[in-house]
C-alpha positions as CSV (number, residue, x, y, z in Angstrom):
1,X,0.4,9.1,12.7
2,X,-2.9,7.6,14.4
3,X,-2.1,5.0,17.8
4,X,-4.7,3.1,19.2
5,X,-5.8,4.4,23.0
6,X,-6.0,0.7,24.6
7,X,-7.9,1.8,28.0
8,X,-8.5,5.0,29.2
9,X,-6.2,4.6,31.7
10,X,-3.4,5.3,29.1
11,X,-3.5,9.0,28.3
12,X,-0.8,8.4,25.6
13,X,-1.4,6.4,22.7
14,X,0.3,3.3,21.9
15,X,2.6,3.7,19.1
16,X,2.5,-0.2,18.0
17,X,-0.5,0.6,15.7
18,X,1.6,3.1,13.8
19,X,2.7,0.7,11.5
20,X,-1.2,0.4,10.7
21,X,-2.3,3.5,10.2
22,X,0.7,6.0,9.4
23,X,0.4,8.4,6.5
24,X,1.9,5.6,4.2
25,X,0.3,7.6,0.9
26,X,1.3,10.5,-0.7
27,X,3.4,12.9,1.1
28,X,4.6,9.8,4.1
29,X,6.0,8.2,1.2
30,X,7.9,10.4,-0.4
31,X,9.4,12.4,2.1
32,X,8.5,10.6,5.7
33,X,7.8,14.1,7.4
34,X,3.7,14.2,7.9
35,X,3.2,15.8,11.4
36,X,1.3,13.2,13.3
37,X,-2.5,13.9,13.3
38,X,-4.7,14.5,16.4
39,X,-5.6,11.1,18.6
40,X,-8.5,10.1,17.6
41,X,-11.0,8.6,20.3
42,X,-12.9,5.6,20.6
43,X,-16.7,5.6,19.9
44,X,-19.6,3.5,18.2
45,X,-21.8,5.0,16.2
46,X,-25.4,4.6,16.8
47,X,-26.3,3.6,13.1
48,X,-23.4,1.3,11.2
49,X,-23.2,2.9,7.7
50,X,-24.1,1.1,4.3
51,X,-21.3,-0.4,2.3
52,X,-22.2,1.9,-0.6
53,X,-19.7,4.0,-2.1
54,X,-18.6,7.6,-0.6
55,X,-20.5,10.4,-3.0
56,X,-18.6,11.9,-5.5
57,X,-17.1,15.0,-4.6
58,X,-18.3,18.5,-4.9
59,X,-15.5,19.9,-6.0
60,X,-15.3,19.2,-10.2
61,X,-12.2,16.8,-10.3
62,X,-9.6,17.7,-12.9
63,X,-9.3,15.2,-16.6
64,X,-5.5,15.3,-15.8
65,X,-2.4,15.8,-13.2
66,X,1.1,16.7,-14.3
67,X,2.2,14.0,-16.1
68,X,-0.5,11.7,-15.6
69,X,-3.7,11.9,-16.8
70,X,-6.9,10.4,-14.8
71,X,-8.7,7.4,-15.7
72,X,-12.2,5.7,-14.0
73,X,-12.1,2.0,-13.6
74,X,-15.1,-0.4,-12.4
75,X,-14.5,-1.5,-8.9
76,X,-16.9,-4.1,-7.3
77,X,-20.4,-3.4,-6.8
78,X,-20.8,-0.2,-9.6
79,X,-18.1,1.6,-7.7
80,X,-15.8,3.4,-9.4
81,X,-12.3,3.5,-9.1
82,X,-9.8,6.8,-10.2
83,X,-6.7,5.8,-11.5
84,X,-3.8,7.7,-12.7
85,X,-1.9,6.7,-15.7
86,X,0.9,7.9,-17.3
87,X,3.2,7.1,-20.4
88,X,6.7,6.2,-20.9
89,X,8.8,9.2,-20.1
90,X,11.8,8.2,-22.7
91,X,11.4,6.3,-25.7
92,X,11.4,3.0,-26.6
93,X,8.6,1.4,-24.3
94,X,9.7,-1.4,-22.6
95,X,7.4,-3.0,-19.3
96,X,4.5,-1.8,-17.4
97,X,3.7,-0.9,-14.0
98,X,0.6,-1.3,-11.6
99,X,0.9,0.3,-8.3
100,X,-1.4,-0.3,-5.3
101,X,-0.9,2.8,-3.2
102,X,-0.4,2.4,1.2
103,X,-2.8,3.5,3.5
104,X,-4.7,6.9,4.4
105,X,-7.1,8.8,2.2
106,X,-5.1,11.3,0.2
107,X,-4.3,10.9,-3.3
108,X,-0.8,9.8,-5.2
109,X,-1.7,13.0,-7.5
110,X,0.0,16.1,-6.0
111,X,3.0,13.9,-6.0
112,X,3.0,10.9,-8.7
113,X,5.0,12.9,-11.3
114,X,8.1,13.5,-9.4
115,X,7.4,9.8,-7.1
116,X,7.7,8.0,-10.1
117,X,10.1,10.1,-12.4
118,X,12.4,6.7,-12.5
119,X,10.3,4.9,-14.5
120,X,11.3,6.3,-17.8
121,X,10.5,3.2,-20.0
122,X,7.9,2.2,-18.0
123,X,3.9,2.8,-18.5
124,X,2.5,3.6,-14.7
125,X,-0.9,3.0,-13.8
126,X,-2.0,4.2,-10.2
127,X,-4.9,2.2,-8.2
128,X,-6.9,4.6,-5.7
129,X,-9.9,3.2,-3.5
130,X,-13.2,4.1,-4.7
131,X,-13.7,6.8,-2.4
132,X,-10.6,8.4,-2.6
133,X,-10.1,11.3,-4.9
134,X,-6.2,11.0,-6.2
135,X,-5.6,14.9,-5.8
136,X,-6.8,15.2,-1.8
137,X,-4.4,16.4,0.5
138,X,-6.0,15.0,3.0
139,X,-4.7,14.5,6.6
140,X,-5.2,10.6,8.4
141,X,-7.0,12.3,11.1
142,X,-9.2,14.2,8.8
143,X,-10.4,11.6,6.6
144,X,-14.2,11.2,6.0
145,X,-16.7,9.4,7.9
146,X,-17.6,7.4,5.1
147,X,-13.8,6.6,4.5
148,X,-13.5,5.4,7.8
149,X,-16.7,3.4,7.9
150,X,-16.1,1.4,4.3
151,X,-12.0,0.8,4.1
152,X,-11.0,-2.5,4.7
153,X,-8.8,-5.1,3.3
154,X,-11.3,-7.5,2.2
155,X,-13.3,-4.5,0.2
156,X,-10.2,-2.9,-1.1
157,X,-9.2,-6.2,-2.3
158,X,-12.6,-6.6,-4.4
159,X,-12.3,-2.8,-5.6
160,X,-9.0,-3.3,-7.3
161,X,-9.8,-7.2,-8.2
162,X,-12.4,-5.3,-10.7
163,X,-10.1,-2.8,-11.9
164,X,-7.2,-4.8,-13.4
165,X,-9.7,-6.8,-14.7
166,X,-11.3,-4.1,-16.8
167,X,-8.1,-2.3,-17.1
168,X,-7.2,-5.8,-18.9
169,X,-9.8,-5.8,-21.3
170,X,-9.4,-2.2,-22.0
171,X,-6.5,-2.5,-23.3
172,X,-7.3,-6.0,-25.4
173,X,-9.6,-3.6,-26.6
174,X,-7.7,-1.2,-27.6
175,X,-5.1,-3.4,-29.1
176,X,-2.4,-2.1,-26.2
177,X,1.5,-3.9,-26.8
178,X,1.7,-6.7,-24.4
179,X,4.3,-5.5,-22.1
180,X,6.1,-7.3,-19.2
181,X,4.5,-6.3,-16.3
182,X,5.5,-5.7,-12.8
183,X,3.0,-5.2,-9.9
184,X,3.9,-3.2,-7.1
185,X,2.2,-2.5,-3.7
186,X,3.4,0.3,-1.3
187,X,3.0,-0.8,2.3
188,X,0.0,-1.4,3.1
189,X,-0.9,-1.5,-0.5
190,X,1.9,-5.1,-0.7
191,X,-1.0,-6.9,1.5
192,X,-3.2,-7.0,-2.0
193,X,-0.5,-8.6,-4.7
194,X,-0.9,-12.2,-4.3
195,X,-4.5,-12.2,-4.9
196,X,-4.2,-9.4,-7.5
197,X,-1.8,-10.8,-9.5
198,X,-3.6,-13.7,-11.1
199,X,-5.4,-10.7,-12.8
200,X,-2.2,-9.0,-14.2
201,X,-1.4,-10.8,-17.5
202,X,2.4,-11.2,-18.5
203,X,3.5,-10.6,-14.9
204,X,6.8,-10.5,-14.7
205,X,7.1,-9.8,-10.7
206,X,5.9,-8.4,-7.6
207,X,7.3,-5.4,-6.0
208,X,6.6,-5.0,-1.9
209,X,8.1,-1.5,-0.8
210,X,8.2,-0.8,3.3
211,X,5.8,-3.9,3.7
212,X,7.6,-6.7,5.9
213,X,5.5,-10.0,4.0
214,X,4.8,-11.6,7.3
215,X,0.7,-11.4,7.8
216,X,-0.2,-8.1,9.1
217,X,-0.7,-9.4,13.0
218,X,2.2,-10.9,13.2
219,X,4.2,-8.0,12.2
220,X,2.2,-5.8,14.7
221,X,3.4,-8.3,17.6
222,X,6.8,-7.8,16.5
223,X,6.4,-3.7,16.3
224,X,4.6,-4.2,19.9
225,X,7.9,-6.2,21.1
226,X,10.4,-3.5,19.7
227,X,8.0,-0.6,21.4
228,X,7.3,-2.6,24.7
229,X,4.1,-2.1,23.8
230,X,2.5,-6.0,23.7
231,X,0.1,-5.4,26.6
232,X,-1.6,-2.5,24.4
233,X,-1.3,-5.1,21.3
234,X,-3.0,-7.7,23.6
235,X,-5.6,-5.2,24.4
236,X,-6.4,-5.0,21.1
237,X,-6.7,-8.2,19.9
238,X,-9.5,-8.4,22.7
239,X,-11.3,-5.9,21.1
240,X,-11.1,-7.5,17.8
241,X,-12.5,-10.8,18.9
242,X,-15.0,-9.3,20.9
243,X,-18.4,-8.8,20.1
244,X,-18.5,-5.0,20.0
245,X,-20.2,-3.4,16.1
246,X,-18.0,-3.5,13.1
247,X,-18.9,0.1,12.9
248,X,-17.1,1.1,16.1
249,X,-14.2,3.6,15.8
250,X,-10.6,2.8,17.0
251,X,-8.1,5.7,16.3
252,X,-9.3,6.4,12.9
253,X,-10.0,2.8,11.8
254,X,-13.4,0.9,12.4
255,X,-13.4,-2.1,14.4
256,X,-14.0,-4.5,10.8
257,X,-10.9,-2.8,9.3
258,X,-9.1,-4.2,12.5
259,X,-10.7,-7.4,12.2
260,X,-9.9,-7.8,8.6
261,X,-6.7,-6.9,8.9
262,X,-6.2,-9.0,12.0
263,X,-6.9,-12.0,10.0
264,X,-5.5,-10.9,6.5
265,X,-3.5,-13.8,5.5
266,X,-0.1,-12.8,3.4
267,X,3.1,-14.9,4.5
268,X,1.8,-17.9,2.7
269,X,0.8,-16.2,-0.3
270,X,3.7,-14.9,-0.9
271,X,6.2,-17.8,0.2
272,X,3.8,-19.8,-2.4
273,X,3.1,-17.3,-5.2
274,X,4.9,-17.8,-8.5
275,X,6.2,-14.8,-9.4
276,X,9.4,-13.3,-8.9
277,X,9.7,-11.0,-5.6
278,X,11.5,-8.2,-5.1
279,X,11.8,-6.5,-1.4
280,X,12.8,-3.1,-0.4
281,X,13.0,-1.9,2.9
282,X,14.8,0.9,5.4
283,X,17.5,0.2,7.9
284,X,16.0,3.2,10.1
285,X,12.2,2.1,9.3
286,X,10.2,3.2,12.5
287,X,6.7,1.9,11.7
288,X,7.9,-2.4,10.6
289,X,11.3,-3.6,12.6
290,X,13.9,-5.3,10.8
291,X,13.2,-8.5,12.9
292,X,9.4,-8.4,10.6
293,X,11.6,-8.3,7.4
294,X,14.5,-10.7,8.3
295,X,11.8,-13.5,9.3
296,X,10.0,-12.8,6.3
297,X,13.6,-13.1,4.4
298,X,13.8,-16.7,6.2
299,X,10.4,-18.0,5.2
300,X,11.3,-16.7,1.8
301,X,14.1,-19.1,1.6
302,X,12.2,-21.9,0.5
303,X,10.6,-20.2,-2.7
304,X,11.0,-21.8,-5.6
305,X,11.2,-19.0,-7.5
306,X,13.5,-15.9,-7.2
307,X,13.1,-13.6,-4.3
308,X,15.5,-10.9,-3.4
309,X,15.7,-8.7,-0.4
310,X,17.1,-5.0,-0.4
311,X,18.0,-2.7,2.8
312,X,18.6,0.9,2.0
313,X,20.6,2.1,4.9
314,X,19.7,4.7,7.0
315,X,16.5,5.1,5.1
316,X,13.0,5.6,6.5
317,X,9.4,3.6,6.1
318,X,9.4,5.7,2.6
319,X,12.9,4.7,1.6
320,X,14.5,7.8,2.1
321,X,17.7,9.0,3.6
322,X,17.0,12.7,4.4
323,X,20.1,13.3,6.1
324,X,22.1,11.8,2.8
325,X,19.3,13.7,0.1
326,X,18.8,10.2,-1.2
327,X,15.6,9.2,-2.5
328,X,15.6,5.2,-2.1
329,X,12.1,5.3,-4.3
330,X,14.3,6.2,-7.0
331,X,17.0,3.8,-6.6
332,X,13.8,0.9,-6.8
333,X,13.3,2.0,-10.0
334,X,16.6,2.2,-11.5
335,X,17.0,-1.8,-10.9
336,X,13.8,-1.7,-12.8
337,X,15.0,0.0,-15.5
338,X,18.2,-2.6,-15.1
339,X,15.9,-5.1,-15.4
340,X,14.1,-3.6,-18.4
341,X,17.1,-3.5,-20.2
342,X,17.6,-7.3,-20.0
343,X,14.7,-9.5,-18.7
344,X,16.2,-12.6,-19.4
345,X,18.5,-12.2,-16.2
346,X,15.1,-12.1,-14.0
347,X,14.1,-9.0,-11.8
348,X,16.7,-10.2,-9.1
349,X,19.3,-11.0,-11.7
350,X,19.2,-6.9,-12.0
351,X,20.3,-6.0,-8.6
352,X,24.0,-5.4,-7.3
């Protein structure tokens, strides 16, 4: 997983920014075992790069995945989004769900069909950032210059704005069933659903897995505490409000990611959103400490509308139990399913 290198005194790097910038997609999530990538080192550019989307890539990209098939949506700006979608497994169709993927630049496609096998009366439509194709394997350390230089909250945010929106109107279009709809967002990918799910219509809930709620800094300060780590946290937050180019390079991340992030509002949202919330997080999460999800769970209290808070023991940031061979991802969507079944009870009127 990438750390952030506070001074060159420190010839380790600081695993506070772990939580950040850990593997969260594709093979992190599933199975919590990506070896960590090289430390990447500190540098500005000479030339900041245009906010234009990463070419295409060479290689032809395939029409489908097992199970899923691949879809292009609008993003912001005449990008274009790839999104995977996939039907209901099992007969009869009964909700819908839209997942915003965590962090990194690999795809949910060499893993989506067995990822979300519990979701058997469910439709699943996948989110990927414009310049991410949804079959690379792609290590955090290796991802693309351009990657580097255009993610960031605020962009991703726009990208996926403009996706549900056409996806929406697609499916009007097309004269799709309204379904229930649930809207889910996998670590880093939970920072996105309060301002995306104005654009969902007939949501029925939002789903944060391995993301604490509190607003990203905070829950880095907290990480920082649990790691001893707060003077390389400090360090950092100097760097973010000083006057150094957007375009500089910190451990894999450019300095406007940081800043975005640094500032990216998300306690509030949620506390004040009006949707139903369901959490999900590991006892033995290494990258968010319990103390992040159990302040969340106490700002929570005062929602007006259900929330509900779920610690799998002994599982890891990607809800599994290794030791135990249980899949916690799967569990998540078995109280789905449970909810499926009977929506009157409300998505926490499902859970044991």
């Amino acid at each position: 997983m990438q750390r952030f290198v506070a001074t060159t005194r420190h010839p380790q790097a600081s695993p506070v920014l772990a939580f950040f910038v850990a593997a969260v997609a594709v093979a992190f999530v599933l199975c919590g075992c990506v070896a960590p990538p090289r430390a990447a080192q500190t540098a500005e550019p000479s030339t900041v790069a245009s906010p234009r989307p990463a070419p295409a890539p060479t290689v032809p990209t395939p029409q489908s995945v097992e199970g899923f098939a691949l879809q292009s949506l609008p993003g912001a700006g005449g990008a274009t989004l790839q999104a995977l979608q996939r039907a209901e497994r099992t007969a009869p169709l009964r909700y819908r769900v839209i997942v915003i993927p965590g962090s990194g630049c690999a795809g949910m496609g060499p893993m989506a069909d067995r990822y979300f096998a519990g979701l058997l009366h469910a439709q699943v439509l996948v989110l990927h950032k414009p310049w991410v194709d949804p079959q690379a394997r792609t290590a955090p350390a290796d991802c693309a210059r351009e990657f580097v230089q255009q993610d960031r909250l605020s962009t991703w945010l726009a990208h996926a704005r403009a996706a549900l929106v056409a996806d929406a109107q697609q499916r009007e279009r097309e004269g799709a069933p309204a379904l229930p709809q649930l809207l889910v967002g996998i670590s880093e990918g939970a920072e996105l659903l309060p301002a995306l799910a104005p654009e969902v219509s007939q949501l029925a809930g939002l789903v944060m897995l391995a993301s604490s709620g509190l607003d990203p800094q905070e829950a880095g300060a907290l990480q920082a505490q649990r790691l001893e780590a707060q003077a390389d946290w400090e360090e950092l937050g100097h760097v973010v409000a000083g006057r150094r180019a957007d375009s500089t390079v910190l451990q894999g991340r450019s300095l406007v990611y940081w800043r975005d992030l640094w500032n990216w509002p998300l306690m509030r949202p949620l506390v004040q959103s009006p949707w139903p919330l369901l959490q999900v997080w590991g006892g033995d999460d290494a990258l968010v400490p319990a103390a992040a999800y159990e302040r969340f769970a106490q700002m929570a209290s005062v929602r007006t509308v259900p929330f509900c808070a779920r610690r799998i023991d002994g599982a890891d940031h990607g809800l599994q139990r290794r030791a135990a061979g249980i899949d916690g991802v799967q569990q998540v969507w078995a109280w789905t399913e449970q909810w499926a079944r009977n929506p009157q009870a409300g998505l926490c009127g499902a859970l044991p």
